[in-house]
C-alpha positions as CSV (number, residue, x, y, z in Angstrom):
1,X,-35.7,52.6,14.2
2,X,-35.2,49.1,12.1
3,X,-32.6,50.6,9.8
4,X,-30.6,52.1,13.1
5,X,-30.8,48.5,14.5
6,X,-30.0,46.7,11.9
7,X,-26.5,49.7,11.0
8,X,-26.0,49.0,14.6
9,X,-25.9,45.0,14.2
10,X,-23.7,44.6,11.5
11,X,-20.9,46.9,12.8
12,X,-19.3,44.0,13.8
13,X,-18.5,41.4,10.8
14,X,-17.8,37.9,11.5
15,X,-17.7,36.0,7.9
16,X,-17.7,36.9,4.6
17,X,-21.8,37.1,3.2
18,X,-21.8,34.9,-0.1
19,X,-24.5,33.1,-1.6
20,X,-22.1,30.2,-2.7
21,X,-19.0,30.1,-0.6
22,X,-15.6,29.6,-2.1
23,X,-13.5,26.5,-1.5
24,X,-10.0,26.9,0.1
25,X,-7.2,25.0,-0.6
26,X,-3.5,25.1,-0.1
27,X,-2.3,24.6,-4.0
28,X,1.9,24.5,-4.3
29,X,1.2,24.4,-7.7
30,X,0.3,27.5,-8.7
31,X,2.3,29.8,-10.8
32,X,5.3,31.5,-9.8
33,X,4.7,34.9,-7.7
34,X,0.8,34.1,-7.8
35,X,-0.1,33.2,-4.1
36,X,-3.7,33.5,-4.8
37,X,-5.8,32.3,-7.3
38,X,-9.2,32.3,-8.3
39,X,-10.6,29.4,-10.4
40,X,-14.6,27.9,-10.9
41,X,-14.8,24.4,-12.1
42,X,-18.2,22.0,-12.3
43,X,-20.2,25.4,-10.7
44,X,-17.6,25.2,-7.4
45,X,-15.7,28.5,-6.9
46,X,-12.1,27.8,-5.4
47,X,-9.5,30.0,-3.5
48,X,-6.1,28.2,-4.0
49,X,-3.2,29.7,-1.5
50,X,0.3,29.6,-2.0
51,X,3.0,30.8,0.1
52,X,5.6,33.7,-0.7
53,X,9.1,33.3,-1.0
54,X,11.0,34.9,2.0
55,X,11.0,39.1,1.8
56,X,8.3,39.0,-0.3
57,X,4.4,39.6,0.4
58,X,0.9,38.3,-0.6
59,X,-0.3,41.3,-2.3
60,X,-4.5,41.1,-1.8
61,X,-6.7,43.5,-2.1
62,X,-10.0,41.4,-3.5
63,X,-9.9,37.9,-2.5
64,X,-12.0,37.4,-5.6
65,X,-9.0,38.3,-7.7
66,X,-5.7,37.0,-8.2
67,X,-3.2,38.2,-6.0
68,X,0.8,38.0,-6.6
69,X,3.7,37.5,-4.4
70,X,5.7,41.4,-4.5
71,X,8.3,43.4,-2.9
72,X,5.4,45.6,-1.2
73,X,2.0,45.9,-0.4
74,X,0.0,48.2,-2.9
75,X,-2.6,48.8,-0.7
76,X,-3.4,49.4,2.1
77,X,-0.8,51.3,3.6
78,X,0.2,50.3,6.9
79,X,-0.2,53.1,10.0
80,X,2.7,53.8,12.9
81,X,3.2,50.6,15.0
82,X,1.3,48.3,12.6
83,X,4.1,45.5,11.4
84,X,5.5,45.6,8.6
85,X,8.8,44.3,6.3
86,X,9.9,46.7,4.0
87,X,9.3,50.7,3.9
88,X,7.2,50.4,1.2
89,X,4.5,49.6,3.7
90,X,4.4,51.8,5.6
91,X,2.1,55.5,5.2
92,X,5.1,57.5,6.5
93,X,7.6,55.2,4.0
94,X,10.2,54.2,7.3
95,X,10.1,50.6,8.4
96,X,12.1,50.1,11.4
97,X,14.7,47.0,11.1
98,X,14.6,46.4,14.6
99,X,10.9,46.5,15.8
100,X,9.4,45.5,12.2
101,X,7.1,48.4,13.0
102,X,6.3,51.3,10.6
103,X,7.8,54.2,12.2
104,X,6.2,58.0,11.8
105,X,7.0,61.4,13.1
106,X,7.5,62.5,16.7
107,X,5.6,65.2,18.5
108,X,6.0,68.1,17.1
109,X,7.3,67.9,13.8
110,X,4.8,68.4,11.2
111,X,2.2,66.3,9.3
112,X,0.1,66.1,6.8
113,X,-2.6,63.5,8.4
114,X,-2.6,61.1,11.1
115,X,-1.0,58.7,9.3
116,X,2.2,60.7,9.3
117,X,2.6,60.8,13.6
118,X,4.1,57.9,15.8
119,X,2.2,55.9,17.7
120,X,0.0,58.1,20.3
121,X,0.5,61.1,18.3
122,X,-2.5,63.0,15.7
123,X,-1.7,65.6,13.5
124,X,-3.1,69.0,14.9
125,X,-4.8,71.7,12.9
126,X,-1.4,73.4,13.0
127,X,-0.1,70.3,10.8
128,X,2.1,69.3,13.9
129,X,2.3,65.9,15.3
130,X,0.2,66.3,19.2
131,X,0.1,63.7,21.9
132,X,-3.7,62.3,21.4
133,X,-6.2,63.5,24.0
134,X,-7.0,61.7,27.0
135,X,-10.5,60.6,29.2
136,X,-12.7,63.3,29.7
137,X,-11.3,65.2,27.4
138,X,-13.2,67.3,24.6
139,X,-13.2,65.5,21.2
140,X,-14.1,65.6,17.2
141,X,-12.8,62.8,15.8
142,X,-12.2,59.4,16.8
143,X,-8.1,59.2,16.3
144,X,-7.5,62.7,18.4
145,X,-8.2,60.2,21.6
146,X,-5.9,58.0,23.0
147,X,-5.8,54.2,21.5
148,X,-8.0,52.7,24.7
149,X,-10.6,55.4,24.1
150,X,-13.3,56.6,21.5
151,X,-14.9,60.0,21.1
152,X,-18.2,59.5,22.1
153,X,-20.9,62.6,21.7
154,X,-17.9,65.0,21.8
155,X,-15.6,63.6,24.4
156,X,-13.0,61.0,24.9
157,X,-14.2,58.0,26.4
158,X,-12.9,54.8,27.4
159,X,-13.8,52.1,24.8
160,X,-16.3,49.2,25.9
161,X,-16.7,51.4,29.5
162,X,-20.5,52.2,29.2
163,X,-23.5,50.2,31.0
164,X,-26.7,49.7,29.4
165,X,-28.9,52.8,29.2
166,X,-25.8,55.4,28.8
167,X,-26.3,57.6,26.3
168,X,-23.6,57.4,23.6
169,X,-23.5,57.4,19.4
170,X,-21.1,54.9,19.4
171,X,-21.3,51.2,19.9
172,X,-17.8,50.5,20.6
173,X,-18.6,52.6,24.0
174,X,-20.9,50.3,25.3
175,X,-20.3,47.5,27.7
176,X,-22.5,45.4,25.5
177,X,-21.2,46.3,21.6
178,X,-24.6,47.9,20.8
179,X,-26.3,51.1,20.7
180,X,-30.1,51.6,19.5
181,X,-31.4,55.4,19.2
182,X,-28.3,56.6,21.1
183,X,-28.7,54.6,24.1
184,X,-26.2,51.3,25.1
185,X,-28.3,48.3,25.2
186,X,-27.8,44.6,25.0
187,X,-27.8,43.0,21.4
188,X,-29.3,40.5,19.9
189,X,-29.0,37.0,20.1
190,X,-28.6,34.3,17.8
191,X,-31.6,32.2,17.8
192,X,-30.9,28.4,18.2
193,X,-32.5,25.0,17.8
194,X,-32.8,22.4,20.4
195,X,-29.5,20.8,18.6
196,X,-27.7,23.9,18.4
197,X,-24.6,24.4,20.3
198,X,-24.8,26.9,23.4
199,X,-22.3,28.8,21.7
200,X,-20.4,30.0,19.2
201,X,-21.3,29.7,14.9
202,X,-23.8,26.5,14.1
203,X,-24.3,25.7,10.9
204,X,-26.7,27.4,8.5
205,X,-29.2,24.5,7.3
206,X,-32.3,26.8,7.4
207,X,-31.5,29.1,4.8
208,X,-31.1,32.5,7.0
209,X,-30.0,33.3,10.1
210,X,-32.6,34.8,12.9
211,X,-31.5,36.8,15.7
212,X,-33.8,38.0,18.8
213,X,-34.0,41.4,20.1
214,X,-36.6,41.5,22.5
215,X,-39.8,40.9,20.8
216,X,-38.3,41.9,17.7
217,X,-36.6,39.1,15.1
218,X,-33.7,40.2,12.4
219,X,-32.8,38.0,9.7
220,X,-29.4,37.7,7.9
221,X,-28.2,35.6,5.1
222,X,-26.0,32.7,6.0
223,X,-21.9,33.5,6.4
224,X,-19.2,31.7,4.6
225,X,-17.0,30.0,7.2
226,X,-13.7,30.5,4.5
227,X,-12.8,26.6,4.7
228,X,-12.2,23.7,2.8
229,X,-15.9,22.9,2.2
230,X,-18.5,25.3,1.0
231,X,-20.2,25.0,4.7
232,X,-22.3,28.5,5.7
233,X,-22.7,29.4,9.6
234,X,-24.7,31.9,11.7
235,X,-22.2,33.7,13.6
236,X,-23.2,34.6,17.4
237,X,-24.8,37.8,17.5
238,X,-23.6,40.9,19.8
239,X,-25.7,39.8,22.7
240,X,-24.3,36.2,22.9
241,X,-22.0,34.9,25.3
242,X,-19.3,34.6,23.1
243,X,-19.3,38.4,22.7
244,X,-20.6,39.5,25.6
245,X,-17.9,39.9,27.6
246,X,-15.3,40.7,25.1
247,X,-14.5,43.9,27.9
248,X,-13.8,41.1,30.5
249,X,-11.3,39.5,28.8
């Protein structure tokens, strides 16, 4: 049951885990076509950032690496509708000048993946590019449904639609982010101090992070907050106001 819970919990990432967090700067400095660099000086780890010249991209993959300014991303490659700047992006290889949007095939034409269809299309068993399914609808996979729906124990349902106590084996089905032994339920909280904000990250100066399900306590290590200082937080957990109502908004 714990290891369910605690899958279940971390589905939804918030800051990087790190036991010393990086420094981030903005560093003009740096060589030319590096826009990321990597450097550790007096036992401080530091992420300078530079910005690319027009047309051209930061290339990351590892933040932990150096990263150069190029033509094209080498990975990932970006899916129909996702932005993009060059075809080089893009999964299907077509940019479109107009939208900025990585264009793929239209219904009906054939496929080899997904990744090969428009926006709102799959690619069938038959290879061929198929208007995804809609709600109610019988599913398999996640990307045959519709992009406001998920397949949930074999049919397509609207994301965040479920109330606690529906049976699902999908968190992003539930109302409340969170499933636990395939039913919806509401998630845990972050616990906080009498000097903690109400909401939102507080700062980790206890070592670990403690969040309340019920009777039960789960404990994660601090979260780097990706700043200028090498300041950890506790993010909010599922069940926090801050996430809450995520389908409200």
């Amino acid at each position: 049951m714990m290891d369910s819970l605690l899958l279940a919990f971390l589905l939804l990432p918030f800051y990087a885990s790190a036991d010393a967090c990086p420094i981030y700067t903005c560093n003009q400095n740096l060589p030319q076509d590096v826009c990321l660099s990597r450097r550790e000086e007096s036992g401080h780890i530091f992420i300078d950032l530079n910005i690319c010249k027009e047309s051209k991209v930061c290339d990351i993959y590892n933040i932990l690496e150096d990263a150069k300014c190029k033509a094209t991303y080498s990975y990932p490659l970006k899916y129909p509708g996702e932005y993009c700047h060059h075809n080089g992006e893009c999964f299907s290889f077509r940019c479109d000048n107009y939208s900025k949007r990585c264009i793929g095939n239209p219904g009906g034409k054939e496929c080899e993946s997904d990744a090969n269809c428009s926006n709102g299309l799959y690619c069938s068993d038959k290879n061929l590019c198929t208007q995804t399914k809609q709600d109610g609808q019988m599913c398999s996979e996640f990307e045959k449904c519709a992009a406001h729906l998920v397949c949930s124990k074999g049919t397509c349902t609207p994301m965040l639609s479920l109330e606690n106590g529906e049976r699902t084996d999908l968190p992003f089905a539930c109302k409340s982010y969170f499933v636990l032994d395939g039913v919806c339920k509401e998630g845990p909280k972050l616990r906080r101090e009498e000097n903690d904000p109400e909401s939102g990250p507080i700062p980790c100066n206890r070592g670990n992070c403690t969040y309340l399900l019920g009777e039960s306590e789960l404990v994660e290590p601090c979260q780097c907050g990706m700043t200028e200082t090498e300041e950890q937080y506790c993010r909010p957990g599922i069940g926090d106001v801050d996430l809450a109502d995520v389908n409200n908004v």
